[in-house]
N, C-alpha and C positions, 0 to 999 in steps of 0.2 A: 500434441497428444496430452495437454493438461488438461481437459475439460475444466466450464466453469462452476461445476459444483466442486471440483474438487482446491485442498487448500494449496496455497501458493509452496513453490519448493521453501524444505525444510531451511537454505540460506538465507532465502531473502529478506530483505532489510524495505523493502518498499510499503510492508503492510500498516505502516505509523503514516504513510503520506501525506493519505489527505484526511479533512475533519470528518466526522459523520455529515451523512448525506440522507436528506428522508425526503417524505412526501405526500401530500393528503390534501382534502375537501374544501367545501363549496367555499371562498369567502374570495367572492371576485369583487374587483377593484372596478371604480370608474373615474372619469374625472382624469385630468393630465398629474395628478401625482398618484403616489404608489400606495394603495390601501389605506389611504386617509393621514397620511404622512405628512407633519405640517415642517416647511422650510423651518430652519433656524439661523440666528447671525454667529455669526465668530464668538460673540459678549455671551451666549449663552455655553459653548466651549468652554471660554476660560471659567464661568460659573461652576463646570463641571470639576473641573482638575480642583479646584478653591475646594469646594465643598468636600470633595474627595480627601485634601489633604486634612480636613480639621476630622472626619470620621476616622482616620487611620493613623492620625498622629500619633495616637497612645500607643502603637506595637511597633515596640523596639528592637532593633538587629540582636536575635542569641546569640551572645559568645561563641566561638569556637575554639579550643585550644588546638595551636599549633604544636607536631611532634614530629617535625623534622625527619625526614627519610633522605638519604642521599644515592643516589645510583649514578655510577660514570658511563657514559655510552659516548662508543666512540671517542673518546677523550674528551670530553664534556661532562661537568658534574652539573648532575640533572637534582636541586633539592627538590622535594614535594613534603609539604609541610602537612598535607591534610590525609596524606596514606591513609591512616587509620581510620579517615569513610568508604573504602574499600570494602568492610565487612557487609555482610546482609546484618537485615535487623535479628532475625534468628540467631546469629550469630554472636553479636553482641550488644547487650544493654543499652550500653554508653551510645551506637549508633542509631538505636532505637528512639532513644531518648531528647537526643541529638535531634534526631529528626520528627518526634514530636514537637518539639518546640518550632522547627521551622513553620510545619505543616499551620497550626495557632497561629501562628505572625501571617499566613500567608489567606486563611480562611478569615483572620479578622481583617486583612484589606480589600480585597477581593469582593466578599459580602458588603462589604461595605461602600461598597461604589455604586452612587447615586445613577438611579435608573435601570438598576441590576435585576431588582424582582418584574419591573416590565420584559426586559429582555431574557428572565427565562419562563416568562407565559410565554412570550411569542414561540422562543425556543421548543418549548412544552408544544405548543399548537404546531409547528413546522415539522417534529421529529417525533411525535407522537400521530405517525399515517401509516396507514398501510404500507411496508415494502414487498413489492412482488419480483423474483427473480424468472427468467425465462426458463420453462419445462424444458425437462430434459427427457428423451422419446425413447422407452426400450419395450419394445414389443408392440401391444395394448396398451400398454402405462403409459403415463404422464406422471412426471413428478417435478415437484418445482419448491421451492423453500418463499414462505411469506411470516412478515411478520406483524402481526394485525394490529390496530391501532390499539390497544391496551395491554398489548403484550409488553415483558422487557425483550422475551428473544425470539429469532425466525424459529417457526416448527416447518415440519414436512411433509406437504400435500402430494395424495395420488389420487386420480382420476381416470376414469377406463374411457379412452376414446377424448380425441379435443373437445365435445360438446359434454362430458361427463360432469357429472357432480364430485368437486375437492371432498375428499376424506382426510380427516389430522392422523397422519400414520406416525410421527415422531414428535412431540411438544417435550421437550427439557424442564418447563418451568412444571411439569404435570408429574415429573421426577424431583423436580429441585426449586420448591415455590421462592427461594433467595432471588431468582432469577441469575444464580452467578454459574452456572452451569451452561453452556453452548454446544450446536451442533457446530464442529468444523466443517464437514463434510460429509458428503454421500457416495454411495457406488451403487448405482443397481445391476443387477443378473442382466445376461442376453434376451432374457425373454420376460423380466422386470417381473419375477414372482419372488424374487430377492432383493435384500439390500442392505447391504454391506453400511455401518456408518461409526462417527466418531464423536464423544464426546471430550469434551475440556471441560476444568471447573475454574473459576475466577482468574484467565486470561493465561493460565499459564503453558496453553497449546500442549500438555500433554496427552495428545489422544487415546484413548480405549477403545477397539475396535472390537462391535458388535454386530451380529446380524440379527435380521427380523425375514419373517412372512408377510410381503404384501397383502394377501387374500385375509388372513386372519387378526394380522397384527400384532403373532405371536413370537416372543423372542427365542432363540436358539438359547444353548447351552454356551458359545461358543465367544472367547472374549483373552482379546489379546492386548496389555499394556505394552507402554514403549512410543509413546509419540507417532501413531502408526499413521498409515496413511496407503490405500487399496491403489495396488495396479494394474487392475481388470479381473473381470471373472473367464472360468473357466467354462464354455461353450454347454454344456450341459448343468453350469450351478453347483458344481460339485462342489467346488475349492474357489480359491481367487489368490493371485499376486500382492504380498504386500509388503511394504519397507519400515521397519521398525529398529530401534534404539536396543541394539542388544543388553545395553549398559544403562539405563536411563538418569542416571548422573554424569555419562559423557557423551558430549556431543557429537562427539564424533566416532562413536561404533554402530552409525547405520547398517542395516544392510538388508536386505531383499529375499522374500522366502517365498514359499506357497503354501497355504494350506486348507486342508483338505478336514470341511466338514464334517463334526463329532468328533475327530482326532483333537489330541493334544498338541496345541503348537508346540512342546520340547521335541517334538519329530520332525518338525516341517522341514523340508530340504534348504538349502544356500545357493541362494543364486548366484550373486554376488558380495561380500563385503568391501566396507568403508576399508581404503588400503592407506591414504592418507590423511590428514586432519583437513587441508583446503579443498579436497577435492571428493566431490561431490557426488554418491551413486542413485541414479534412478533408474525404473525399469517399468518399460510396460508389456502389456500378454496381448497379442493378436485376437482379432473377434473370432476367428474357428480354435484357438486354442494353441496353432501349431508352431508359433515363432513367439520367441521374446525379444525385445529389445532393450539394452541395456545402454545408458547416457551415463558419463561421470563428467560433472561440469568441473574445470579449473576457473572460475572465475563466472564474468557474466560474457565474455567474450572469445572462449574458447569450449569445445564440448570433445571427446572422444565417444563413438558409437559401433558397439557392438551387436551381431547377433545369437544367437543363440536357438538350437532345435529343441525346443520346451518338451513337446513329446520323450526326446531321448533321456533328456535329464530327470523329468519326473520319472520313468522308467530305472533310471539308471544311478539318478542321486549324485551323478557327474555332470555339472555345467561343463560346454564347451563351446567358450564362445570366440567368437568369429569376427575380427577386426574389419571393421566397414570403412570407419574414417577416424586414422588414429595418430595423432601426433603432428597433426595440420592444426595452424596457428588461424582457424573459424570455428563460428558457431555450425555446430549441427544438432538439429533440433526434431527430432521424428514430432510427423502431423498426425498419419494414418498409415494403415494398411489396406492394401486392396489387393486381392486375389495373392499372387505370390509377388508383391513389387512393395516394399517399404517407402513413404515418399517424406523424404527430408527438408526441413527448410534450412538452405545453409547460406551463409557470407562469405564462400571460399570463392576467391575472383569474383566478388559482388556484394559488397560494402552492404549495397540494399537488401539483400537476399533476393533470393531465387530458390525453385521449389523444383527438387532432381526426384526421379523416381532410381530407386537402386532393386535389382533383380537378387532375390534373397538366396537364392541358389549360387547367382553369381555373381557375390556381392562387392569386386576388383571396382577403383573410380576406374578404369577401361571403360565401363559397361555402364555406368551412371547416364542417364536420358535426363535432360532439362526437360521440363513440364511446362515450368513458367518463370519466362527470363527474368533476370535482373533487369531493374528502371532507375534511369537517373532522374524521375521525379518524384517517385513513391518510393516508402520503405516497406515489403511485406512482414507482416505480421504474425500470419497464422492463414491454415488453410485446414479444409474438411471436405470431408463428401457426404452429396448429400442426393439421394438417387444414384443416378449416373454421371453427376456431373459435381464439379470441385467449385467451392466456395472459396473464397479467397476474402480475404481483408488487409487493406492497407493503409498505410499513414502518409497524409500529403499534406504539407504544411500544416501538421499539427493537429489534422482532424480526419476523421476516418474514411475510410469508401471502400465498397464491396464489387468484385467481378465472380463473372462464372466464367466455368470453365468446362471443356468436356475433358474426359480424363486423359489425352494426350495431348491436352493442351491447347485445343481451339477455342477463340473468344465465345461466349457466348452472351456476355455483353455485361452491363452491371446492375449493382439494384440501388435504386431509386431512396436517397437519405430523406429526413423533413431537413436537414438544414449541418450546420458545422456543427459536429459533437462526436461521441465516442458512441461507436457501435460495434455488438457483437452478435455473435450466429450460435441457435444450437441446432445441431440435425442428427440422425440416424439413415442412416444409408437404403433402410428399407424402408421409411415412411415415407408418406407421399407429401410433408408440409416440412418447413422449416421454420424455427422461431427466432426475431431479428429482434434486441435488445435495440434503445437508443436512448442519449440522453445530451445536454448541452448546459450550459451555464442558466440559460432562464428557458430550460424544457427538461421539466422531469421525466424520469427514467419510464417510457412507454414500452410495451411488449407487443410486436406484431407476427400473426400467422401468416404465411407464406405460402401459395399453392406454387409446388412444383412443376405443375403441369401449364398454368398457365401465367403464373405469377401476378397472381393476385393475393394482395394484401390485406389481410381483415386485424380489426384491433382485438387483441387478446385480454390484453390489461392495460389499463392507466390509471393509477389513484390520483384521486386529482388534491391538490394542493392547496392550501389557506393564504394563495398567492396570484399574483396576475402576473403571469411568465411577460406579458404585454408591457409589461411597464418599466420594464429594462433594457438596456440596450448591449450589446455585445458585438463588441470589435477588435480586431487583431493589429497591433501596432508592429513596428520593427526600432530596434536598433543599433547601433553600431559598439560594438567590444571593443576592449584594450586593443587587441591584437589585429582588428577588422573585421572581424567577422562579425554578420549579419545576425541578431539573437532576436526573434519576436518574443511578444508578451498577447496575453488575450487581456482587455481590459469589458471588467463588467460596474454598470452605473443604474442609475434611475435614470429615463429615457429625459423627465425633465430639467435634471442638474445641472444649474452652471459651475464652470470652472472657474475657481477666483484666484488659482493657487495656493488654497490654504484648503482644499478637499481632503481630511481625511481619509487615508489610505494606505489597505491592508495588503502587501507583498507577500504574495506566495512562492516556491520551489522547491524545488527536491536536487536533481541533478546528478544523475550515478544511475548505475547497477542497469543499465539499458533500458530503466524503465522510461515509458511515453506517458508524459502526466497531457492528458486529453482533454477537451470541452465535455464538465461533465456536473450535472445539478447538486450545486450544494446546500442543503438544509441551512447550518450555521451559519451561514454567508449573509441569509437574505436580511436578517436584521442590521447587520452594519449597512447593507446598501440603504437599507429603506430610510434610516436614520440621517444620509445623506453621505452616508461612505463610499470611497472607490474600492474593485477589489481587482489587483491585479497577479494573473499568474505567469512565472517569465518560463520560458521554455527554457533552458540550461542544454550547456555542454556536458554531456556524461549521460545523459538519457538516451533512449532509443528512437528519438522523434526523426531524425532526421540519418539515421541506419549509423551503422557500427563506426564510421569516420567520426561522427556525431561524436557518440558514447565513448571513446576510445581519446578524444582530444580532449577529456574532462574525466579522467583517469590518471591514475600512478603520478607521475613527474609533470603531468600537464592539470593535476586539476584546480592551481591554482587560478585555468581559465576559467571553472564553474562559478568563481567567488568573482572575477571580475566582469562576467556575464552578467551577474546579478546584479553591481554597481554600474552597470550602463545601463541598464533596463532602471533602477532608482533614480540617476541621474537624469535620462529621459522625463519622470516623468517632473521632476522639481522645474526641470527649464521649457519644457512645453504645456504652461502655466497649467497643471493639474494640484501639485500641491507642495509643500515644501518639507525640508528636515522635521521641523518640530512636528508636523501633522500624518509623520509615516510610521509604519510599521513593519516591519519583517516578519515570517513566521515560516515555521517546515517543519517537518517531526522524521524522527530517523538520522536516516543518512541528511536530510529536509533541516534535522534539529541541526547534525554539525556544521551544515552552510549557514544556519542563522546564529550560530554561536561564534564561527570566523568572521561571518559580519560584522557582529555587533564589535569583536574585536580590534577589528583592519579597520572599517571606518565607520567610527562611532558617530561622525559627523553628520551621515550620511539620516539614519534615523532616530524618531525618538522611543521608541518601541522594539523590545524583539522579544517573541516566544520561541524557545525551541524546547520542543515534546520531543520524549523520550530519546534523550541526541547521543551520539561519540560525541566528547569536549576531550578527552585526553589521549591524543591519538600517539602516544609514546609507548602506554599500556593495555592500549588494545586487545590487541591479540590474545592479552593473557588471562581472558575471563569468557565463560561459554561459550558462545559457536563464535567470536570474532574470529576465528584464523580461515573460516570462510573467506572474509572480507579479504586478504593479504592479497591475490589479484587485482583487488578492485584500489586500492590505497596503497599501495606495497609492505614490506616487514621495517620496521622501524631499527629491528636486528641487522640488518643489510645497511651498510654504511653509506651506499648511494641513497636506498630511499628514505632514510632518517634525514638527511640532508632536506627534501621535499617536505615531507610530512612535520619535522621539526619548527620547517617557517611556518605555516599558517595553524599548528594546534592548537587550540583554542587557550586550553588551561597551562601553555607555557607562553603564550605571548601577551599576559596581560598586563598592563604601563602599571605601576603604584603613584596613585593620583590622578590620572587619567579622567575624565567622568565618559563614563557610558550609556549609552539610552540602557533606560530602566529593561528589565529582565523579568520572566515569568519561566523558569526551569521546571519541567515538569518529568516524572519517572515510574513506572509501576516496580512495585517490590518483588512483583512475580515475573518480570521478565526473563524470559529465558534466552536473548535473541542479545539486546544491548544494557548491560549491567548496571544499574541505579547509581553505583557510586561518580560514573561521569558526571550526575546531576548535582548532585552532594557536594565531590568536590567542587566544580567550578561556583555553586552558589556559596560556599566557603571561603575563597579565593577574592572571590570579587564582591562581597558583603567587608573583608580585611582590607583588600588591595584599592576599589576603583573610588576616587573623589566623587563619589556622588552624593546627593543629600537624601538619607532611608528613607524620607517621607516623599519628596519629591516626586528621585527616579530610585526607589527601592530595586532591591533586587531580591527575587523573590522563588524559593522552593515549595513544590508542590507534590510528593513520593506517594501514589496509591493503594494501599497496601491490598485492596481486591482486583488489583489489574497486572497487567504485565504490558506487551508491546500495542495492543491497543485491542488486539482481538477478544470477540463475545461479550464485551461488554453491554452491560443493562443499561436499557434505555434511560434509568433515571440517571445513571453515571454519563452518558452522553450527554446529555440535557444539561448536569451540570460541568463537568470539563468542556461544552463550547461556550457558555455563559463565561466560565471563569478566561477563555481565551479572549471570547470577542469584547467582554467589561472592557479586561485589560487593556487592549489598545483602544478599546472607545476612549477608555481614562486618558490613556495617555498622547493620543492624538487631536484632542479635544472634540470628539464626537459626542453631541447629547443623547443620549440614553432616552431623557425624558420624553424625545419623539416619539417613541412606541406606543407612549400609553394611549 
């Protein structure tokens, strides 16, 4: 029941993943290479790194003073010399300052890497297209979020009827011409003459939720701060559900109201609040109005689900709700409602999920009906209705596939992909179309309409690309882990590349929080390919690819399997002559950045390259800065003497050698994160600029702190354009990838 206009939950650590993705126009390729991409030899490689180092020799590692912090845990004296980059820049001077000086040393290398201004025209031309998201159907409306090729941000189109003319009912930049202003997200009315939406300013996801008039445009009175975020309207548009930051300095005073049109939110009733700091409350409102459901996540692999008689409470100003499935060790995840049956996707006795219908009257697991069993070859995903009958989406080795269903559960068979990639569904139970999202490694993101009645497929949208999806090739490898286990990788190439073993190439992962990193088109990708790079992405233990067993053996005390996931998918690709140590790279952001920051750590050997955006590096202090205590499920408490034990061995910022040399580094951080704290960046590039034998010029190690971003969200197109330039130079730099093939 997240729809995909709305933003991801307030915990999640996933939205740093992956790089920007775009897509756009005519400049098709012919000929057995890739858009006029001339081969190069190795001797032009090393020319690159050569040139590289006389342009950047002159900026030199800034000082840092060391000032000593000592803390005992667990009977271990823990020193940390660089504390005092814990502050924000607001905060203090000194770390401001501090971190101007990085930022200079890291903009004069950076820029200065030969073949950098080709590779962000291409970038410019690749990420400057149309993006179009799939409408979302309520009533007569269509509404759908695009962001046109000269924009920096998506606006918000409605159209009456699927063959309508788009109207700009929401443009940010027409409010805020910086372009540092985003929509997060939308909510329209049951009968879409509403719409509920949120703005953020320069990445920092604190929502302001305002409504508009469809028909006229016109905005309400009505405007609630707090990091908000709608959970549903109320069946005649009165009011609508929504979860907001009672405190908006702490993270953890969510809690869930409703309110009611022209009133002052200081009335709006309580549905629930945040009772804990890890543990999670969401809630959504039934389409007649008459149930709520209420989810508080412990993690990414446990959920509690309540309901609630919404009529009584808004009557009565007393929630009372009503335990569905509470204190079982699954996910329970509400999809939809229909008539009076809640239908849940859970992993209780079904690792993969399975989708139960619960009777809200009588809501005992007695009485719980399986709809759609668990599979021991798919993972379910997510399920909707769409007519009469239930959409379904699942994950099978990695890549998506769609069944229908009738609403007790008989096959009604599946829908038809173009190919291996990540697919998604939007529908409305009364419309008679449904819209299919799809996208793949070399097939950008297309939007197709859906007749319900006979299932037939017509194209909606496709911007088309300054690329030849043709000229690459995409294939799913496997390999074998520390432990045995089987981890695939997808690998993406120029269809004519030989392997000589010295292919530059750029390693992707994430690995955590159950999320499924998918086959899915990336904008910044395509110039490293074209230039003659490999780009591979490994699947990991700790995501949701392969259902909760998955995800759950790359967690807590086991997720030092995610780290040697990743080393056997590396290793693979060095002895099945694709490329070697010096010609690789690492990169992930998030949860994504601490797996490339424990790499670069554990085995330096292994690459010459790592970026980790916006990462955890110091997972001792965690918990003790904005919403990490979220994460304590997902990693454990470093306070708990068992899993300080765990998280002690592979932290990044306490396991670094002095002297050691490490593949060069590219740390990067927004100042306005609200999600993972800047100073993890700070310090470790502090740490290891003192501690690792590297040579600055060489393998620099290198800070980059945004002070108009935070985790990665709203950001303007020009700032896209330039953070993937600054990512992909980098390892072109340093895996000796020529640049100059673009021009």
């Amino acid at each position: 029941m997240t729809p995909s206009h709305q933003h991801p939950s307030a915990g999640d650590l996933s939205s740093a993943s992956a790089p920007p993705a775009g897509a756009r126009a005519p400049r098709r390729c012919t000929g057995a290479g890739a858009c006029g991409v001339r081969p190069r030899t190795a001797v032009a490689g090393i020319l690159t790194i050569l040139l590289s180092a006389t342009v950047v020799r002159a900026a030199s590692v800034p000082p840092t003073e060391q000032r000593p912090v000592t803390t005992v845990m667990h009977g271990e004296s823990i020193v940390d010399p660089y504390a005092w980059l814990e502050a924000l820049e607001s905060e203090s001077t000194e770390v401001r300052d501090w971190t101007t000086r990085q930022n200079d040393r890291t903009r004069a290398m950076l820029d200065g890497i030969p073949g950098r201004p080709a590779l962000e025209r291409r970038l410019t031309a690749l990420l400057r297209t149309p993006l179009i998201n799939a409408p979302v159907i309520r009533g007569p409306w269509l509404f759908n979020t695009e962001r046109p090729a000269d924009r920096n941000q998506a606006r918000l189109l409605v159209r009456q009827g699927v063959d309508g003319a788009p109207r700009v009912l929401i443009d940010p930049e027409a409010i805020d011409p910086s372009g540092l202003t985003a929509l997060d997200w939308f909510e329209p009315s049951h009968d879409g003459s509403l719409v509920a939406f949120g703005f953020s300013h320069a990445g920092d996801e604190m929502s302001v939720l305002r409504v508009l008039r469809v028909e006229t445009g016109e905005w309400l009175a009505d405007e609630i701060a707090g990091k908000v975020y709608a959970g549903g309207w109320a069946p005649d548009g009165s009011g609508l559900l929504y979860g907001v930051l009672e405190d908006p300095s702490n993270a953890y005073s969510r809690a869930w109201k409703f309110h009611r049109l022209g009133r002052h939110h200081r009335h709006d009733p309580v549905l629930v609040r945040q009772s804990q700091p890890s543990r999670i409350p969401d809630a959504k409102l039934s389409k007649d109005g008459r149930w709520a459901v209420v989810q508080e996540f412990e993690g990414w692999s446990r959920q509690d689900i309540y309901l609630a008689d919404a009529l009584r409470w808004l009557e009565t100003g007393e929630p009372d709700l009503v335990p569905v499935a509470v204190g079982l060790d699954a996910r329970f995840e509400p999809q939809f409602f229909h008539e009076d049956r809640l239908y849940l996707l859970t992993t209780l006795d079904a690792p993969n999920g399975r989708l139960i219908a619960v009777d809200v009257r009588r809501p005992g697991q007695a009485q719980w009906q399986t709809i759609i069993p668990a599979s021991g070859t798919r993972v379910l995903e997510s399920a909707d209705v769409a007519g009469n009958r239930i959409v379904a989406i699942f994950t099978e080795n990695a890549s998506s596939r769609i069944e229908q269903y009738a609403l007790d559960g008989r096959s009604h068979g599946g829908v038809d992909l173009p190919g291996l990639g990540s697919a998604t569904v939007s529908t409305d139970r009364d419309a008679p179309v449904m819209f299919l999202s799809f996208t793949s490694y070399n097939d950008p993101r297309s939007i197709w309409r859906i007749s319900l009645a006979d299932g037939a497929r017509t194209l909606f949208a496709r911007p088309e690309v300054p690329v030849d999806p043709a000229a690459f090739i995409v294939r799913q490898e496997w390999c074998t882990s520390k432990d045995g286990t089987r981890v695939p990788m997808f690998l993406v190439h120029r269809r004519d590349l030989h392997m000589d073993g010295r292919r530059p190439t750029a390693v992707y992962g994430y690995g955590g929080f159950n999320v499924s990193i998918l086959p899915r088109f990336v904008s910044s990708v395509i110039p490293f390919l074209e230039a003659g790079g490999v780009y591979a992405s490994v699947t990991l233990r700790g995501g949701g690819e392969f259902g909760e067993r998955w995800h759950r053996s790359g967690m807590l005390e086991s997720k030092q399997n995610v780290f040697d996931d990743l080393y056997a998918a590396t290793e693979w690709l060095h002895t099945s002559g694709i490329t070697a140590p010096a010609h690789t790279a690492v990169y992930g952001g998030s949860n994504g950045g601490l797996l490339t920051g424990v790499a670069a750590v554990q085995r330096p050997d292994l690459y010459a390259a790592a970026v980790s955006i916006v990462p955890l590096l110091d997972m001792l202090r965690f918990p003790h800065f904005l919403m990490a205590r979220f994460w304590i499920p997902e990693y454990g408490d470093p306070d708990d003497s068992a899993a300080y034990r765990w998280i002690r061995a592979y932290s990044p910022y306490h396991n670094v050698v002095e002297g050691r040399t490490y593949p060069s580094m590219l740390i990067t951080a927004g100042e306005n994160d609200n999600r993972v704290h800047p100073f993890h960046a700070r310090k470790m590039t502090a740490l290891l600029q003192e501690k690792a034998g590297n040579d600055p010029v060489e393998r620099p190690i290198l800070l980059w702190v945004d002070r108009e971003a935070g985790h990665g969200q709203g950001k303007p197109l020009a700032q896209q354009v330039r953070d993937a330039a600054d990512i992909m130079a980098f390892m072109a730099w340093r895996t000796g990838l020529p640049l100059d093939a673009l021009e």
